[in-house]
Every structure is written in structure tokens, then in C-alpha cells.
N, C-alpha and C positions, 0 to 999 in steps of 0.2 A: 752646289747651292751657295748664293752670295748671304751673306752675314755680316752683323757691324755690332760691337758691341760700344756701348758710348755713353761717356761722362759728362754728365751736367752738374754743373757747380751752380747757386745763386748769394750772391752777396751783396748785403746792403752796404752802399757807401755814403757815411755820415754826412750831415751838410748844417749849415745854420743859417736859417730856422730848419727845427728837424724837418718839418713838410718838405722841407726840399733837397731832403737823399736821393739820390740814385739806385736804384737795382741792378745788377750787373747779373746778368745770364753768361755761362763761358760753358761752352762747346766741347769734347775733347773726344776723336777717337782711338779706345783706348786698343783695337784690337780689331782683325777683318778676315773675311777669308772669302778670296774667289773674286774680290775686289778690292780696289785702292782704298787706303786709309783719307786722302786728299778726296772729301766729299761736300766739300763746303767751296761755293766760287766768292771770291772778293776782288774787289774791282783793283787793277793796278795803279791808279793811279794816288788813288787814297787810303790802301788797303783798307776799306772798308767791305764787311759783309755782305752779301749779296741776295742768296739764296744757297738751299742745299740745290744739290746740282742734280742734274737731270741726266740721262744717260747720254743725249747729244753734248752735255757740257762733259760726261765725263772723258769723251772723245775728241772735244776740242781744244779744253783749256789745258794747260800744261800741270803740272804740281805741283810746281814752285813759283815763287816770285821775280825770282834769276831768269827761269828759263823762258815765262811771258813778256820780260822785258824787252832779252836778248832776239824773241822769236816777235818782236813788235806787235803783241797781243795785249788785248784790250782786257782781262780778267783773268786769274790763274784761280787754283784750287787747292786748299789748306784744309789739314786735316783737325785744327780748332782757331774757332771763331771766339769773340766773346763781344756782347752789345749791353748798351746802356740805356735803362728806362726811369721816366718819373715816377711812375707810379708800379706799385707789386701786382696790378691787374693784368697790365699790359705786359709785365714780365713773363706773366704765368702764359698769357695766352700766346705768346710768342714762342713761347718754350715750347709747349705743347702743339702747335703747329710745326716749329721745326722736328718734335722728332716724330709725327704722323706723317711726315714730307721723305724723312732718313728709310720708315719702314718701306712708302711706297721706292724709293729708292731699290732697296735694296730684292724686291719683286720684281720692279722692271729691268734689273740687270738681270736679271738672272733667266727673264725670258727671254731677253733681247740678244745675249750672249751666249748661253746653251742652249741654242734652237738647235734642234736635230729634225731630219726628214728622212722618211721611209723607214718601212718594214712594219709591223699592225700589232697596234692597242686598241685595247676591249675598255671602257670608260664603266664605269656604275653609278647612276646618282641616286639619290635618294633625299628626302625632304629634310635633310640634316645637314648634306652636302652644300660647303659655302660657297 
């Protein structure tokens, strides 16, 4: 079973006039198992943030920013992001989309890479069953 466990930091950075701090959201994972800790893709050319990565990224892009260079790849995968917003609204909702995106992550790997076939399961649902 794939698992992530993962640190989100927020911190506000002062500016003058105060209206115009920044939010800063940062990323971090802290700990994994049954998959890469390199769950977040960022573009190489800017190492800017991308997206959490999808199970076709986490088979594409490399881990590091060396090895997409050297492999003349267009986005690698880091295991903490951190982005900057104007407002605390947009922070939050960002936040909270990135780690609703981490949990399906960490679902789709764990179909897509322990498929097993043959031999017979008995299923039971019931109206409680998610």
C-alpha cells in the first residue's frame, strides 16, 4: 500500500503597505512508502511548480533536476515545492487542492502498480461500503 506523509508550512511575508504580503505555502515530503518521496513535477527550465504528479509523470520525469537536464527533459520531480500568493484565500485553496491531488496520488499508484491477476475474490458491499 503506497503512503505519503507530508508537511505543509504557511508563511506570511511582510511587504509595505501591509496589503501587499505574500503568502508563501512550502511543500515537504516528509516520509513514503511503496513510492517516491519526488512527488511534485517542476518545470526545468524555471524550476517552477508544476503540478503534484500523476502516475504517467511519476514514470516519466526523472527525480532530480541533474538527471532531466542531462536526459534533455522538459520537467523533473522534487520532493518539496513551495509557491507564493497575494492573498491568504488563494493560499488556502491551493494548499488544499494540492493535498486532495497527494491523496488521489497516492490511490492511483497503488492500483496502477500492485495490480495482481488470477486466482478468486469474494467482494461484500453494503450501503456503508465507499
Amino acid at each position: 500500500m503506497a503512503w505519503i506523509s507530508l508537511s505543509q508550512k504557511e508563511e506570511v511575508i511582510p511587504r509595505d503597505p501591509p496589503d501587499a504580503s505574500l503568502y508563501d505555502v512550502t511543500f515537504r515530503v516528509v516520509a513514503t512508502g511503496d513510492i517516491a518521496p519526488e512527488i511534485f513535477v517542476l518545470d526545468v527550465a524555471t524550476d517552477t511548480y508544476q503540478h503534484v504528479a500523476l502516475v504517467a509523470d511519476m514514470l516519466s520525469w526523472p527525480p532530480s533536476r541533474s538527471e532531466a537536464l542531462d536526459a534533455y527533459k522538459p520537467y523533473y520531480r522534487a520532493a518539496e515545492f513551495t509557491r507564493s500568493f497575494d492573498n491568504k484565500g488563494q493560499a488556502s485553496a491551493v494548499a488544499a487542492v494540492t493535498r486532495a491531488r497527494v491523496d488521489i496520488l497516492t490511490r492511483l499508484w497503488a492500483t496502477s502498480t500492485n495490480t495482481t491477476f488470477g486466482g478468486e475474490t469474494a467482494y461484500v458491499y453494503n450501503s456503508e461500503s465507499p
